[in-house]
PLY file of the C-alpha trace (Angstrom):
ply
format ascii 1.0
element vertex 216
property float x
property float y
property float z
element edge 215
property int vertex1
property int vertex2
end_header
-3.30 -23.26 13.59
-1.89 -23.51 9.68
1.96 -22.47 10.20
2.49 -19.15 7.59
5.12 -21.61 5.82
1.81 -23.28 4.86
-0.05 -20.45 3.65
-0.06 -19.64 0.07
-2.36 -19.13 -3.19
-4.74 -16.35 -3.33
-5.38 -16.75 0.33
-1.74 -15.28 0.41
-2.31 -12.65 -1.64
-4.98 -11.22 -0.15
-3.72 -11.03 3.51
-0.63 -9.57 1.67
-2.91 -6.74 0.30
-5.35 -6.63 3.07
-2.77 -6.12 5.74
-0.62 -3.51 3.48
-4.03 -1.65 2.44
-5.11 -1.34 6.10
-1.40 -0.28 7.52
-0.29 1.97 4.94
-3.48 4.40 4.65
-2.60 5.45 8.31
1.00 5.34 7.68
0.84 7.46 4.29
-1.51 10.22 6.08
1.18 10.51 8.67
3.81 10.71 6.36
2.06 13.35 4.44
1.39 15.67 7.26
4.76 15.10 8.41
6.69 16.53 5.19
4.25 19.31 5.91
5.19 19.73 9.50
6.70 22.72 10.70
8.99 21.10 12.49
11.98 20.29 10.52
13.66 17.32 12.08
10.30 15.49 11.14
10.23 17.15 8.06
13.59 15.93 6.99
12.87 12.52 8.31
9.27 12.06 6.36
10.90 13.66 3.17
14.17 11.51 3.15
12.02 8.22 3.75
9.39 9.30 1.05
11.86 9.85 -1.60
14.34 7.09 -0.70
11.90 4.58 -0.57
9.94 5.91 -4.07
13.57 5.41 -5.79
14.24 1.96 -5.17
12.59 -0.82 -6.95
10.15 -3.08 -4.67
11.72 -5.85 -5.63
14.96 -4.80 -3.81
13.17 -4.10 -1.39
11.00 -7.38 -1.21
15.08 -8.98 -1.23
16.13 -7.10 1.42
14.13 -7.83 3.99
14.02 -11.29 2.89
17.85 -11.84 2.85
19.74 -8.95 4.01
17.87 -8.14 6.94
18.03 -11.42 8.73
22.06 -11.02 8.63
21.73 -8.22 10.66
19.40 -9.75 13.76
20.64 -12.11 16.33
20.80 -15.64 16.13
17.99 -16.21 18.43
15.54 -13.22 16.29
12.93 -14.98 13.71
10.92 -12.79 11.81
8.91 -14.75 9.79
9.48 -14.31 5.72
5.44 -13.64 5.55
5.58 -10.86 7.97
8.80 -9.56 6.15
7.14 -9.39 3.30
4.26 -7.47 5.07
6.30 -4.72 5.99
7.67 -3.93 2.63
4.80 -4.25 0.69
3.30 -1.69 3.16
6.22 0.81 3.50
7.04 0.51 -0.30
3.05 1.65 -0.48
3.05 4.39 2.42
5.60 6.58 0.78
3.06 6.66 -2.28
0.24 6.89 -0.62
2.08 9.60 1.15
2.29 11.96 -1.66
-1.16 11.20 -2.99
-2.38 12.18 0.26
-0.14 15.48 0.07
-1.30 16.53 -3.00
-4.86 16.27 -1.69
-3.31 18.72 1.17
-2.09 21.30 -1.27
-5.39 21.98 -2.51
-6.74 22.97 0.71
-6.84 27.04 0.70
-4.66 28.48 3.46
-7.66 30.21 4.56
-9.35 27.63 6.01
-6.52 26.66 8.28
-6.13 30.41 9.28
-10.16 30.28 9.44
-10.16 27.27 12.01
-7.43 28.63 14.51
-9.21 31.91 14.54
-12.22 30.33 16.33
-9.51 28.21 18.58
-9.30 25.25 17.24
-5.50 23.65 17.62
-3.45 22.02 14.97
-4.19 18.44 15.59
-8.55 19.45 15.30
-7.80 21.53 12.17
-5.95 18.53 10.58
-8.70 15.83 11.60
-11.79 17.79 11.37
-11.62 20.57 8.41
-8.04 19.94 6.60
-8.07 15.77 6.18
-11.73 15.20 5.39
-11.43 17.90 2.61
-8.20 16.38 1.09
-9.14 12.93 1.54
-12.19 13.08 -0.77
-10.66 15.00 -3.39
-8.18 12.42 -3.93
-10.36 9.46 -3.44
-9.07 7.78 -7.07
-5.55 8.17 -6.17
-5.57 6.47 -3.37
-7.86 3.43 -4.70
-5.65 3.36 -7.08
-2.56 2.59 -5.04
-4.89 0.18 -3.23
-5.07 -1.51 -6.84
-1.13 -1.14 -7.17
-0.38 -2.84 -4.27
-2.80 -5.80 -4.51
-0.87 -6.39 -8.04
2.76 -5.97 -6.21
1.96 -8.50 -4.16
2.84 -11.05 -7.14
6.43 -9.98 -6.47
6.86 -11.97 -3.67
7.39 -14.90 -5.04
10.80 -13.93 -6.38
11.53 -14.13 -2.48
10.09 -18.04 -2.19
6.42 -17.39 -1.20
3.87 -19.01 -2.90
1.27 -16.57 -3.91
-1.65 -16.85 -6.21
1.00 -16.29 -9.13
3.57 -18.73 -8.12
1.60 -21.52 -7.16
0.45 -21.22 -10.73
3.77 -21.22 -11.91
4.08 -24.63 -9.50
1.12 -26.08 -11.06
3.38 -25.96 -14.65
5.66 -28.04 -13.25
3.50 -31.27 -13.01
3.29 -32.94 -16.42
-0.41 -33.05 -15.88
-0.08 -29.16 -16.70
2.17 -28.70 -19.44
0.85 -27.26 -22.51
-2.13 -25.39 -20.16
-0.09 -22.51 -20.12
-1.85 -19.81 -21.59
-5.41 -21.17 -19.84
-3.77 -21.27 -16.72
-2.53 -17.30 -16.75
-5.60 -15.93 -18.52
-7.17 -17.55 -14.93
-5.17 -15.78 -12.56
-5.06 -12.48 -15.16
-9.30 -13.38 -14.42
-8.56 -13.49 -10.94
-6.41 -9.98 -10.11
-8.95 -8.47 -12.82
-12.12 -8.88 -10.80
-10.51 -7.72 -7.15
-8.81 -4.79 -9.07
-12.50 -3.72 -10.74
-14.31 -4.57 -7.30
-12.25 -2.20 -6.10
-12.52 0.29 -8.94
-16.15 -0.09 -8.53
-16.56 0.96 -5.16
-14.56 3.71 -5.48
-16.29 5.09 -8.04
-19.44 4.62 -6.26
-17.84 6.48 -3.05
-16.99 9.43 -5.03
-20.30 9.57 -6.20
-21.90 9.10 -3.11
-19.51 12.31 -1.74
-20.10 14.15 -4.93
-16.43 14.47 -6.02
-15.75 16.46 -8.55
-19.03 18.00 -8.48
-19.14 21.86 -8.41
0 1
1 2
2 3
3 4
4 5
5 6
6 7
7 8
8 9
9 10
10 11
11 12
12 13
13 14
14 15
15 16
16 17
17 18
18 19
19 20
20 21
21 22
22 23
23 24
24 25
25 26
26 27
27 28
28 29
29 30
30 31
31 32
32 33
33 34
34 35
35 36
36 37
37 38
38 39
39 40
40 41
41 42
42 43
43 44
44 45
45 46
46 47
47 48
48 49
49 50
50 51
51 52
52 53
53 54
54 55
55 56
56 57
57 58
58 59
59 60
60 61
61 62
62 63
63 64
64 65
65 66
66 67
67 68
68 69
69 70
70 71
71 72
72 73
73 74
74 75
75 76
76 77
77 78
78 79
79 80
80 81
81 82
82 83
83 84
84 85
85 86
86 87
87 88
88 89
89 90
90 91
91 92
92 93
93 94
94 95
95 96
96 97
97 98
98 99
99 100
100 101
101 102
102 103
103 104
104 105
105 106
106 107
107 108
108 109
109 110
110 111
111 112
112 113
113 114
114 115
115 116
116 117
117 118
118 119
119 120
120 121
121 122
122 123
123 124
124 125
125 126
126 127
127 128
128 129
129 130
130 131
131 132
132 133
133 134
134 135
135 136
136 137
137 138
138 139
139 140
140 141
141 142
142 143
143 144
144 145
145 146
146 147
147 148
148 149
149 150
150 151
151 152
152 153
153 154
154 155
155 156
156 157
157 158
158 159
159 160
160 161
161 162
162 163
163 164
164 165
165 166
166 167
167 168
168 169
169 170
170 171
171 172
172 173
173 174
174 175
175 176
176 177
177 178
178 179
179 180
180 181
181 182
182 183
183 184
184 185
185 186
186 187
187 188
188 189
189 190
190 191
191 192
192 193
193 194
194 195
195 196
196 197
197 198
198 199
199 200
200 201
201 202
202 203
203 204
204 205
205 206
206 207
207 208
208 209
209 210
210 211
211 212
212 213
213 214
214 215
């Protein structure tokens, strides 16, 4: 096995953006139907972390997990700085993803909620069967696009010392060999983040055509 203090380049980057894509979909649904929960404690809860986390910068978050947070553990707790920077990148992008998926929830007419526990059907079924197909395929481009937005955040990291596809580019300027490549060297990696951010463009635009969004 390749230790994580190996791992780096665009390898890096997309595990970074894989594992936040896959963990903060979930995440941002729950979040979402949690500011519209009835009950208030979780109500409170989901709204406080939602707008907390959508004031502060990534970067300070990115720092404090990679700096703060290991003051506070005991001596014999490692979390490694790769996972750290996991779990930022993902709850910096639930608490968007959260209100994307909320606005998709507003549009949903009262009356089919009313409708579905009429014929019996509890909370939980409404939500997965009739409320959270509706809203998720109405705001299909939203949430792509925060896909998109995180795969670009994930050049922050190496502010915090990991070596993603952006920093070992910036590396690669520092041997001799390199200088003076500048420009051909960042027009690269600008190539690279381009064709991943229209890949995923692409298939979202084919999935809303596929569901007919937007069609009437």
């Amino acid at each position: 096995t390749v230790s994580t203090t190996n791992w780096g380049g665009l390898l890096l980057t997309l595990i970074l953006a894989a594992v936040g894509i896959v963990v903060c979909f979930p995440l941002g649904v729950l979040l979402a139907l949690g500011r519209r929960s009835q009950l208030p404690a979780i109500k409170w809860v989901s709204t406080i972390y939602i707008e907390t986390i959508r004031g502060v910068p990534l970067v300070t978050i990115l720092f404090m997990g990679s700096i703060i947070f290991p003051i506070f553990m005991p001596g014999d707790f490692q979390l490694d700085k790769v996972i750290r920077a996991m779990i930022a990148l993902t709850l910096f992008s639930a608490a968007y993803m959260a209100e994307n998926v909320r606005g998709g929830l507003q549009a949903i007419p009262q009356g089919q909620i009313e409708a579905a526990q009429a014929v019996g059907l509890t909370y939980p079924k409404t939500m997965l069967f009739i409320v959270l197909p509706q809203a998720l395929r109405s705001v299909i481009p939203a949430i792509v696009g925060q896909f998109i937005s995180l795969f670009k955040d994930t050049s922050l990291v190496t502010i915090v010392g990991l070596q993603d596809l952006l920093g070992i580019a910036r590396s690669i300027l520092g041997n001799p060999k390199w200088q003076g490549y500048y420009v051909e060297l960042y027009l690269f990696v600008a190539a690279i983040y381009f064709v991943f951010c229209y890949a995923m463009s692409y298939v979202s635009r084919k999935i809303e055509a596929d569901l007919g969004v937007g069609k009437h």
